[in-house]
N, C-alpha and C positions, 0 to 999 in steps of 0.2 A: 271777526274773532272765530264764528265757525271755520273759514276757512285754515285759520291756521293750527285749530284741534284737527279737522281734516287732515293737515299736511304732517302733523305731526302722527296721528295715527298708520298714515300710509309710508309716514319715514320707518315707524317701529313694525309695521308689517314687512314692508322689505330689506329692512336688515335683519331680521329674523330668518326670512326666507334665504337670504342668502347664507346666514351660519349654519342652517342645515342643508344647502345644496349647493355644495364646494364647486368651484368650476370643475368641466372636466377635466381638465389638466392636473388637478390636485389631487384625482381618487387615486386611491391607493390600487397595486395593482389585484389582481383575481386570486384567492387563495387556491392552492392545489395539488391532489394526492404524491404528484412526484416530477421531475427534472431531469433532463437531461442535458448532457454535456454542450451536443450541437442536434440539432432536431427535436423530434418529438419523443417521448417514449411509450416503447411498445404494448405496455398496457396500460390501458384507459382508465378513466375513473370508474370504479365498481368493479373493477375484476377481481375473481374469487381465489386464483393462487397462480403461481408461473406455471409454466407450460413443464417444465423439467422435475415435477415434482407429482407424488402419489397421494392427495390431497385426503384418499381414504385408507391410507396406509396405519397397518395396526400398530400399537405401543407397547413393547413388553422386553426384558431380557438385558442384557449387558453386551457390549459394543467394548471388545477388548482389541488396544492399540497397542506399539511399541516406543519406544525414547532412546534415544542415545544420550550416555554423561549422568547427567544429576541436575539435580535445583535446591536453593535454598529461603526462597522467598514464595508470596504468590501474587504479591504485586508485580503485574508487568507490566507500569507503567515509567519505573526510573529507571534510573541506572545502576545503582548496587543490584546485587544479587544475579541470579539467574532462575526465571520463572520455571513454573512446571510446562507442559505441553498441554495446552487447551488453558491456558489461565485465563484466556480472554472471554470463555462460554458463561463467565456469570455475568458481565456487563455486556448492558447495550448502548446504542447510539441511537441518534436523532432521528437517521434514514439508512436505509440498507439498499445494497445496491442488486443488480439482477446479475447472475452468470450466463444468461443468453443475451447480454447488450455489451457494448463496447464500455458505454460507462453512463449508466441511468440509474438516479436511486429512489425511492416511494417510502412515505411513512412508516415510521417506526415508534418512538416516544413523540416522536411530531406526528400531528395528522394530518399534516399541511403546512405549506409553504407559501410566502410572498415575497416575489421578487422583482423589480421594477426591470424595465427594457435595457440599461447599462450595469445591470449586476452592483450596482455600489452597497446594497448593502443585500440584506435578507433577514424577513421574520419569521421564526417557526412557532407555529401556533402545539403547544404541544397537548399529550390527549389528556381526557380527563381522569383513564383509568390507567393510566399507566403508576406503578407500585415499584418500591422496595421491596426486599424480599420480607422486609419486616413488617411490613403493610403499611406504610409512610406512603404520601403520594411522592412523586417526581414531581418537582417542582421549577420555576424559573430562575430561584435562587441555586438550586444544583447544579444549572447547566452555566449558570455565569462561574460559579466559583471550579466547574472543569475547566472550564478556559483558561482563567487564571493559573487554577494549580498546576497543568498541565504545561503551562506556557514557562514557569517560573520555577516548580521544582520537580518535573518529569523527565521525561526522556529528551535529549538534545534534539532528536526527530521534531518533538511538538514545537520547540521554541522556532523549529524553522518552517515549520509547516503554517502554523500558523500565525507566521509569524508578518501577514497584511491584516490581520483582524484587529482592527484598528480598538473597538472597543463593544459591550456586550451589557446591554440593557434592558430594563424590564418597561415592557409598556401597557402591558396587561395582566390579568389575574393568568393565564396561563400564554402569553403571547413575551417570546425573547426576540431583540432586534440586533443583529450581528451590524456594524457598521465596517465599511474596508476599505484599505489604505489606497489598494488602487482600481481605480475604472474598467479597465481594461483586460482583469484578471477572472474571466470566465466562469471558473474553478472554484473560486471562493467559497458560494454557496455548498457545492458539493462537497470540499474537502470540511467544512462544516457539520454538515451531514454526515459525515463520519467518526465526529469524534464521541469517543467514549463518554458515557454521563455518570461523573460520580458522587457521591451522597455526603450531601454538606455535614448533615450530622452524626454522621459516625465521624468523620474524620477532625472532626472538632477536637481538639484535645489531644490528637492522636501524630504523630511522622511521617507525614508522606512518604518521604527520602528514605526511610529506615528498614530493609529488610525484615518481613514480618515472614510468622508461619501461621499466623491468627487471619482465618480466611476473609476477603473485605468485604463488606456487604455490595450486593448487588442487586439488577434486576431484570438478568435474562432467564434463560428455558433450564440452565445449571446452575446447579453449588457443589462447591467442594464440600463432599462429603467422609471420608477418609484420603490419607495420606501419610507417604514415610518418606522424608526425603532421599532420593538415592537409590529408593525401591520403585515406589508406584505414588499416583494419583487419582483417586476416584471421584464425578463428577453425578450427580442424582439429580435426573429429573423433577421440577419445581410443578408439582400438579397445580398447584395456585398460581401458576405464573399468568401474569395479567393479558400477556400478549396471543395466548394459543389461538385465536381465533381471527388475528388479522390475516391479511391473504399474505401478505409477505412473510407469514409463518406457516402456514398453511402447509402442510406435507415437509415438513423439517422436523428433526430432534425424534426421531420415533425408537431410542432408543431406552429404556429405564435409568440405565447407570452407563456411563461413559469411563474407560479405565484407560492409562496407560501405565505398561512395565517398562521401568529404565532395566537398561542394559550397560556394559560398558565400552562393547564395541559389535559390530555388525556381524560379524560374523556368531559370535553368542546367541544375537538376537535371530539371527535367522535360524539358528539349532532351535530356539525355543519355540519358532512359528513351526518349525517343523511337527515339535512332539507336540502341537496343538495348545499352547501355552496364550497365545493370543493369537485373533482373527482376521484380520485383514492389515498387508503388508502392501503398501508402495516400493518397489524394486528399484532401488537410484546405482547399483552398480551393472552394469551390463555383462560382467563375468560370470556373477550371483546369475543372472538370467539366463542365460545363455546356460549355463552347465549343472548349477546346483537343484534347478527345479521339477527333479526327476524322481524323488523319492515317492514311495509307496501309493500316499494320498493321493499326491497327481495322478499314477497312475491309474488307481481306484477311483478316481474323481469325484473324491472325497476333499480336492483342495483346485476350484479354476485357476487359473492363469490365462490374463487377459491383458492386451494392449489397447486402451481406450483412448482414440484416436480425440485430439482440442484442437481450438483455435486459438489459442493465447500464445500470444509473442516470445518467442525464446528469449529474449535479454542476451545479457551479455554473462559469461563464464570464461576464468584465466587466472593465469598465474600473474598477479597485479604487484609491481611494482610500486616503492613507497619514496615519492619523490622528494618526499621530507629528508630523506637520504643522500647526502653530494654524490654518492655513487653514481646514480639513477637519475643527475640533473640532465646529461647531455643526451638530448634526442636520440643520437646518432650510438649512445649506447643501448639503449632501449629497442632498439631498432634491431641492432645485431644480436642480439640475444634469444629474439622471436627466431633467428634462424637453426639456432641450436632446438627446438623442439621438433621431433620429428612426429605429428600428426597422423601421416600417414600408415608410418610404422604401428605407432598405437595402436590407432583403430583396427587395424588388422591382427595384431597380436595379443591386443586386450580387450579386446573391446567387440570383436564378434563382427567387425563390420557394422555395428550397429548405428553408431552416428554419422553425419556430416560435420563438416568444418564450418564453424561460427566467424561468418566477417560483418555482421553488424552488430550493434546494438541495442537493435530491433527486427532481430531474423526473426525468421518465419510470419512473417508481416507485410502490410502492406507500407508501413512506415522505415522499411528498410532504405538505404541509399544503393541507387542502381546506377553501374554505367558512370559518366562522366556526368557534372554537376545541371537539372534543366535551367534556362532562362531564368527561372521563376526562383531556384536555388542561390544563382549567380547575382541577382541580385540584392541576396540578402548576404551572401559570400561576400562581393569585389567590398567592400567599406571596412571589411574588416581584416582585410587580406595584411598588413604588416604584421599581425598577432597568428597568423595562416602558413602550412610551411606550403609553399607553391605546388606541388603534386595533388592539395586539394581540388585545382581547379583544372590539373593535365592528365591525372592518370584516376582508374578507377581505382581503389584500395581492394587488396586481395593480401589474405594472408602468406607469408613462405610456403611451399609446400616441396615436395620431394615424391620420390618414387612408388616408397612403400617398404623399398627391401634394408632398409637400416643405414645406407650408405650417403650419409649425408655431408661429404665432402664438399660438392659443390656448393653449397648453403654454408658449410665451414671459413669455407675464403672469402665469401663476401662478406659473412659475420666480421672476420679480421681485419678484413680492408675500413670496415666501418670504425672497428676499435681502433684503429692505427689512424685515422683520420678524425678521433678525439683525444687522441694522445696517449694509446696506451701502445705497450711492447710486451713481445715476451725475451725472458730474460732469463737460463740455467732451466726450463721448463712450466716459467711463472709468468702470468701477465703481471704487467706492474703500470703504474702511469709513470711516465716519461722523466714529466720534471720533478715528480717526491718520492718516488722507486714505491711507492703505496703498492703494495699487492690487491689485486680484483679478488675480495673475499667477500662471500652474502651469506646466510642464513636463511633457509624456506621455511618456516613456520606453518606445520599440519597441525589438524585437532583430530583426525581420523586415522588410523592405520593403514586404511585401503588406502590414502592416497601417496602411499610410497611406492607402491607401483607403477603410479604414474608418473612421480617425481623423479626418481632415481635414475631412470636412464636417462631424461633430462640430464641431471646432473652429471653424468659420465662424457656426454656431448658436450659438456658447459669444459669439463676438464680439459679436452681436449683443445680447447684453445685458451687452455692454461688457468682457467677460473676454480677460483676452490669453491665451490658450492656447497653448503652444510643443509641435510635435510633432519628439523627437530619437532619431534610429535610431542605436544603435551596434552593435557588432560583442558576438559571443556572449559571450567571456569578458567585458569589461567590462559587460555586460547582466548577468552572473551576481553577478557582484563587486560592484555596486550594489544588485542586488536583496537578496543577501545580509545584507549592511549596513542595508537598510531605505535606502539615500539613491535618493529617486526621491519624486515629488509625485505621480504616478499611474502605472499601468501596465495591462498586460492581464495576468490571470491566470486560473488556473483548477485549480479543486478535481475530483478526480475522486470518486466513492464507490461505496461496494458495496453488495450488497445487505443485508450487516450489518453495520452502523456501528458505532463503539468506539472502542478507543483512538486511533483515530489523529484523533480530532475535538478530543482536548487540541493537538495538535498544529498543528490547522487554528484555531482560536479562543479556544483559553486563554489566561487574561493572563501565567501560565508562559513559553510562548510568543512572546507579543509583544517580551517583554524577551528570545530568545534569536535572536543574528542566524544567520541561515541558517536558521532555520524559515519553517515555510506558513502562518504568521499575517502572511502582508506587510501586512494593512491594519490591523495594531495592534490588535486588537481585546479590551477586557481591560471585561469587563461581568460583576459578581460571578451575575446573573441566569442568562449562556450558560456562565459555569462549574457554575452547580448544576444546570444542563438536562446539558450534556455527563457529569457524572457518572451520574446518574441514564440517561443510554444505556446506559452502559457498564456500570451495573449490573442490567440489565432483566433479568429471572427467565427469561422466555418472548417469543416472537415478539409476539405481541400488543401485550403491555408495549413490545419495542423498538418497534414501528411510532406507536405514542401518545405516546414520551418520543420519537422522532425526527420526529414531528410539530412536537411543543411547541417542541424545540432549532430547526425552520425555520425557525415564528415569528418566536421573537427575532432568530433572525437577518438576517432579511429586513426586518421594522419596523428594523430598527439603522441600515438605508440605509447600510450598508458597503461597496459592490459597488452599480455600474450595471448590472444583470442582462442578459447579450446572448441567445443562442439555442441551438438543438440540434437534432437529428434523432436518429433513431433505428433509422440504419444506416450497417457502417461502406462508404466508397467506396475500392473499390481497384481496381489496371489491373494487368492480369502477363500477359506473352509466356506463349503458350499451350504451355509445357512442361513444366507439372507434373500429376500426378493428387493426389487429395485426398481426407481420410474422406466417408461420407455424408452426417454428422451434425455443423451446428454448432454450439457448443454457446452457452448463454443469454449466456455475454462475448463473443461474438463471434467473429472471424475470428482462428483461428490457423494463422500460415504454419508455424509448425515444425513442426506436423503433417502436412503437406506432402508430395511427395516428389518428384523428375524424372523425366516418363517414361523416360528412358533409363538410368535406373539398373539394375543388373541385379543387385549384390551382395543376397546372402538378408538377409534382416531379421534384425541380433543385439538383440531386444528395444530399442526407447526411447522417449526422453521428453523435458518441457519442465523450463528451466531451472531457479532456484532460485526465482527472483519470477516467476511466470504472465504468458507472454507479452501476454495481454490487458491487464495492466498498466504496460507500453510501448506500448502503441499512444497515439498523438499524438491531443488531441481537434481537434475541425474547428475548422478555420480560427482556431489556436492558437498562442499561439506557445510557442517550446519552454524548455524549463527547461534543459537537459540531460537527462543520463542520469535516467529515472523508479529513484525510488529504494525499498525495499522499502516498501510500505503496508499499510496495512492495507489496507485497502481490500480490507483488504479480504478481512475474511477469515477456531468449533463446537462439549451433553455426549454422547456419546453411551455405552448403558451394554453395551455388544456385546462379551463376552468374546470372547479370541481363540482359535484353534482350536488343537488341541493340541500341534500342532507350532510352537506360537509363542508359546506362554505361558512366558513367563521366570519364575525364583525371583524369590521379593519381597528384599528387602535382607534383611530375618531369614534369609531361607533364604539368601540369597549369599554371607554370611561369618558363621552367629551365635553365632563363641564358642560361649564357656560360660558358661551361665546365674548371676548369683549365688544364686539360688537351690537349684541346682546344690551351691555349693561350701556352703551352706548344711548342708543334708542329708547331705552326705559329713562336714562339720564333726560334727553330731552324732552319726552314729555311730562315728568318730574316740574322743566323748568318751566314747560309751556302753563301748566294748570298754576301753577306758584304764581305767574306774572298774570294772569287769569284774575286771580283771586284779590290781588292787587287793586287792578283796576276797576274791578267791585266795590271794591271796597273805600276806592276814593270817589 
């Protein structure tokens, strides 16, 4: 009988010991300050602020910007309205990313991260003092019901963006578990990390969807604090804001108030920076540059002007085609039409010499496609080649080009030959198609003034091989409101990208996409070949792999003749009254003002930082026109396996709440039975 109290004691000892010490196969992985894309990221656990920022940088003063148009909402997360500029500086997100990495992001409202070795899912442990501005903690329940809201009545972007996050649960008092749809999508995590966290309780009771001027609560470094729509937006520093002292705030926001004055067209707005009406201007036209930047203050140097040279990928910029149009179905028209712009000319006569000619969709990069397709391209190419027009895999892509002096005849009769080999004629001075006497008429849709100089003598070239081209400027919201819809026959657009690509290239060229209005696939573009290119980014293992599958995805998209490719440089131009001091160091995105400061500030630095979407990602590209408010991308934007330091490693979900093991009640069952049967035989 001893024996088997023995054995029964040593059963309840060892199943005990095993429901606290899981095999190792079962521990969850190492919590940790931040992630990246492919490798490690560049700063370790414990570090006190990026390298690109003035950590002791003073606080005081007003940070006066400009706007083009108007707005009438300050929700910029749907699609009615049109946000202000900076509507994104009251919310934050989960993790924020660095501007001196390709694509890493570190704690934010999370202060840590766990993520197993195949990405399938991610938990964010988030912090304990993270606040509303109303002083409500951030909680688990907030950040499930962004996902939700965001996925369901936000902006089309989120439905696609996030649209592997399979489902979003609470496993802790502050611990959320993202679970996702697929293994092999790297990305996951981090585009996670980026999404905006909004506050369950306000929005109780209230419309998402519905254009507000009732500002929404939030819990970044801003709040709207005045505004007039159509005039200005002012943004006031949150001295209680909970976050001034993480390192990823660290030397950010050192401004008091943050203002932008709408204008309603560029040239107004630059009279106004002139007579000192606001402070720091981004220069996106290079005529503006080139001639206008001579007045008084310049010369008094009382106003710099400076070229601040990045590393961030030009993207792609053109006059895009809307293939939802039967005009614009056949290749071969698309094709010749690229010939009627004369680049050369431009830039020479508009342009200052200032750019180069954009022939990828990831110039100035190393994710560019070079040269004929490698091995390693062709491989992922030849399977998909029936969906492929063959010069994918015989010729480099290069755009038309011409001499320079205007005389763009040669390029005219090829254009013609191409149109005459889809079936069009000219006919009394008209082109027309063959078999329905249709006349070749479009419409270009501007939202800007300036770009009718660029458009117009296009369209003179377009004339002459008999095209009636119409150039129609309207006003911002109606520009938005069409674009939206897809109703327009061409326009100018523009792709921005990062230095690692992913999700958000469903977004920009999926036929997903095509068919969601208010998505960045304006030119319709739905080719089953650039859908199995764009997965295959987005499930790249390592760097290598992404630069090879983000080669092959330029390809296709550039043989597609989707986009009239325009230009780029590769620095940004800005002018700013000489009142501010600045870090040493900028970093590979480029110029950021919010790390800024006023000379004349004097209040001590309470640690800070940049918004929720990285300033570099509102910056306007050159001689662009605007969308609105840039809305979270990716773009932009890490595994790394760096446990975190001791004072930061949170319990995994077993240890934050784990019951009792069945197992557990196992072993107590059978010695339960053993003492029962015991007492039994006692007893008889």
């Amino acid at each position: 009988m001893r024996a088997l109290v023995a054995a029964s004691a040593l059963l309840l000892f060892s199943t005990a010991a095993f429901a606290q010490s899981p095999p190792e196969s079962d521990a969850a992985p190492p919590a940790r300050h931040g992630i990246a894309m492919h490798g490690e990221p560049k700063y370790g656990p414990g570090f006190e602020h990026f390298d690109y920022v003035n950590p002791d940088a003073p606080v005081g003063e007003t940070l006066r910007m400009h706007a083009l148009g108007s707005f009438d909402t300050l929700n910029p997360y749907t699609l009615k309205g049109q946000a202000p500029q900076g509507a994104t500086l009251p919310f934050e997100t989960l993790m924020i990313g660095a501007d001196d990495e390709p694509f890493t992001e570190y704690g934010l409202i999370a202060e840590s991260i766990q993520v197993p070795e195949d990405r399938s899912w991610a938990v964010f442990i988030l912090r304990e003092e993270a606040r509303w501005h109303d002083g409500r903690p951030i909680t688990v329940e907030d950040v499930i019901f962004s996902l939700e809201t965001l996925k369901t009545q936000g902006l089309p972007f989120f439905r696609l963006y996030y649209g592997n996050v399979e489902s979003a649960e609470k496993i802790g008092e502050r611990q959320v578990k993202f679970t996702f749809a697929e293994s092999e999508n790297r990305e996951l995590p981090l585009i996670v990390g980026q999404m905006p966290i909004l506050p369950k309780h306000y929005w109780d009771g209230r419309d998402f969807t519905a254009t507000t001027l009732e500002a929404p609560l939030g819990s970044g470094p801003y709040r709207v604090v005045r505004f007039e729509p159509g005039r200005y937006v002012e943004y006031e520093r949150v001295e209680d804001y909970w976050g001034w002292r993480l390192p990823v705030r660290r030397g950010w926001f050192n401004f008091e108030r943050v203002r932008y004055d709408y204008y309603r067209d560029s040239t107004v707005a630059l009279e106004a920076f002139k007579a000192g009406h606001y402070d720091y201007r981004p220069e996106n036209e290079s005529k503006k540059w080139a001639t206008e930047y001579t007045f008084p203050a310049v010369r008094q140097g009382q106003v710099v002007t400076e070229e601040i040279e990045h590393e961030r990928p030009a993207g792609m910029q053109g006059f895009v085609y809307n293939l939802r149009r039967p005009l614009f179905a056949d290749e071969r028209v698309r094709r010749a039409l690229a010939y009627a712009f004369d680049f050369e000319w431009t830039n020479r006569n508009l342009f200052y010499g200032q750019y180069e000619r954009t022939a990828s969709y990831f110039a100035n990069s190393e994710l560019a496609a070079r040269g004929l397709p490698s091995a390693a391209e062709r491989a992922l190419l030849e399977p998909l080649a029936e969906h492929l027009p063959e010069a994918v895999f015989t010729q480099p892509y290069e755009p038309p080009s011409a001499d320079g002096s205007g005389n763009v005849r040669p390029n005219l009769r090829i254009a013609m030959r191409l149109l005459q080999e889809a079936g069009w004629e000219v006919r009394d001075g008209r082109l027309v198609h063959a078999a329905s006497g249709r006349p070749f008429a479009f419409e270009i849709l501007l939202v800007q003034p300036t770009w009718e100089r660029i458009s117009l003598p296009f369209v003179r070239n377009l004339a002459r091989l008999g095209i009636e081209a119409r150039v129609r400027t309207v006003d911002s919201a109606q520009y938005k409101n069409r674009v939206e819809t897809f109703d327009f026959d061409m326009i100018v657009d523009v792709w921005g990208q990062s230095l690692s690509p992913g999700n958000e290239q469903r977004l920009y060229w999926s036929c997903a996409a095509a068919e969601t209005p208010g998505s960045r696939n304006s030119p319709g573009i739905c080719n089953p070949a650039v859908d199995r290119l764009i997965e295959a980014v987005i499930a790249a293992p390592d760097r290598e792999a992404l630069i090879t599958r983000t080669r092959a995805l330029d390809r296709a998209l550039l043989w597609g003749h989707y986009v009239i490719p325009h230009w780029h440089i590769g620095y940004d131009r800005v002018a700013y009254w000489d009142r501010f001091g600045r870090p040493a160091e900028t970093p590979m995105m480029g110029a950021q003002v919010l790390t800024w400061w006023a000379q004349g500030a004097e209040t001590a630095q309470a640690p800070a930082s940049a918004g929720p979407i990285a300033a570099a990602r509102a910056q306007e590209r050159f001689d662009t026109p605007q969308r609105g408010p840039v809305q979270p991308a990716p773009t932009q934007r890490a595994p790394g396996d760096e446990t975190a330091p001791a004072d930061e490693v949170v319990p995994t979900p077993a240890a934050e709440s784990p019951g009792v093991s069945p197992w557990l009640w196992l072993a107590l069952l059978a010695a339960v039975v053993v003492l029962f049967v015991m007492r039994r035989r006692r007893g008889s």
